[in-house]
C-alpha positions in Angstrom: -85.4 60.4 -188.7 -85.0 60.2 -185.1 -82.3 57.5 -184.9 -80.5 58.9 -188.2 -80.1 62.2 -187.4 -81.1 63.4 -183.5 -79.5 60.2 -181.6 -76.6 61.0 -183.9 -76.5 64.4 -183.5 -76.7 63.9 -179.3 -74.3 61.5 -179.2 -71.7 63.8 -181.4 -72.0 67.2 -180.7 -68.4 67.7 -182.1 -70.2 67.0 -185.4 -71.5 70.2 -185.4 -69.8 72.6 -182.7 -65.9 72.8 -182.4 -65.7 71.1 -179.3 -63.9 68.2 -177.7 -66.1 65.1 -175.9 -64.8 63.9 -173.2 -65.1 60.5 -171.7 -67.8 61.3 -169.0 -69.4 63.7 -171.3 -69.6 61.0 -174.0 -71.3 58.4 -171.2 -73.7 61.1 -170.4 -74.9 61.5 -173.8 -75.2 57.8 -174.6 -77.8 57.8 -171.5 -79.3 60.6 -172.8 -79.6 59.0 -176.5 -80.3 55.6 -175.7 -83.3 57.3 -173.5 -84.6 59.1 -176.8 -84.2 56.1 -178.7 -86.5 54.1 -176.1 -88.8 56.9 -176.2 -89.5 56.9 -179.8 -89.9 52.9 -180.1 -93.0 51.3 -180.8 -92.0 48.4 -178.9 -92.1 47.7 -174.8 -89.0 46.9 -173.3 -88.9 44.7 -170.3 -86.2 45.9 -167.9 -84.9 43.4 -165.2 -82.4 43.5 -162.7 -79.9 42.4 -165.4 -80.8 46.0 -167.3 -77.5 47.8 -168.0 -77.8 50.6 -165.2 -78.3 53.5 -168.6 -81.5 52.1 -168.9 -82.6 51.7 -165.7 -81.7 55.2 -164.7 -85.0 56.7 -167.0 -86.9 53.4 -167.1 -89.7 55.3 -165.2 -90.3 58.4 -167.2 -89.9 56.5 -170.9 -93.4 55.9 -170.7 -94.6 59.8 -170.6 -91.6 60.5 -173.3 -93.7 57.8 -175.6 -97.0 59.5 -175.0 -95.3 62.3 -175.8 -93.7 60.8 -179.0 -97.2 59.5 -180.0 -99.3 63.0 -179.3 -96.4 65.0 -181.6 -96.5 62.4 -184.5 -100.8 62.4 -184.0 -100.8 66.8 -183.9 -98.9 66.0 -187.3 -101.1 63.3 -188.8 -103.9 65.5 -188.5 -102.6 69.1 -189.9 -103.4 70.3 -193.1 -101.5 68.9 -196.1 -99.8 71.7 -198.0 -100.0 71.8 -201.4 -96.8 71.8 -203.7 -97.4 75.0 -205.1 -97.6 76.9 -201.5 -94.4 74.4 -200.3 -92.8 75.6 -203.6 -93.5 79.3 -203.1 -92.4 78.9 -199.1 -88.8 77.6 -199.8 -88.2 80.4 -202.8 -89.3 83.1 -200.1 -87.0 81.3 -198.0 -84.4 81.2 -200.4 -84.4 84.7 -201.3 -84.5 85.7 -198.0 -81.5 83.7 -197.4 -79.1 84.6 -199.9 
């Protein structure tokens, strides 16, 4: 889910909002997306002084944007499962609501 829809969603904007992207703008993003992507992975990733400079520019705050990563995913592992009935109930409240 992260890399399908946010890392898409930050790297095109215009997707969703009537804008236009320019070139610096677009750079920016893809620092800011390729930092979410590194946050979310599972694996370590050895920079060296041969690191393209997007990845070096975050390199030292990845690790507190993975413990992050891991605490959200654990605080969801251990909620309460909701049964189909009350998930059913919830989205025709919602739907009514809506429409």
């Amino acid at each position: 889910l992260p890399l399908r829809f946010w890392v898409n969603l930050i790297k095109n904007p215009n997707f969703v909002f009537d804008i236009h992207k320019s070139n610096i703008v677009d750079s920016c993003l893809s620092v800011v997306a390729q930092t979410f992507m590194d946050s979310c992975s599972t694996s370590d990733h050895r920079l060296g002084k041969d690191s393209p400079s997007s990845k070096l520019l975050y390199a030292k705050d990845i690790p507190v944007y993975k413990e992050w990563v891991e605490r959200y995913y654990s605080d969801i592992k251990m909620m309460q499962a909701i049964s189909d009935q009350d998930m059913n109930a919830m989205l025709a409240e919602e739907s009514r609501v809506r429409f």
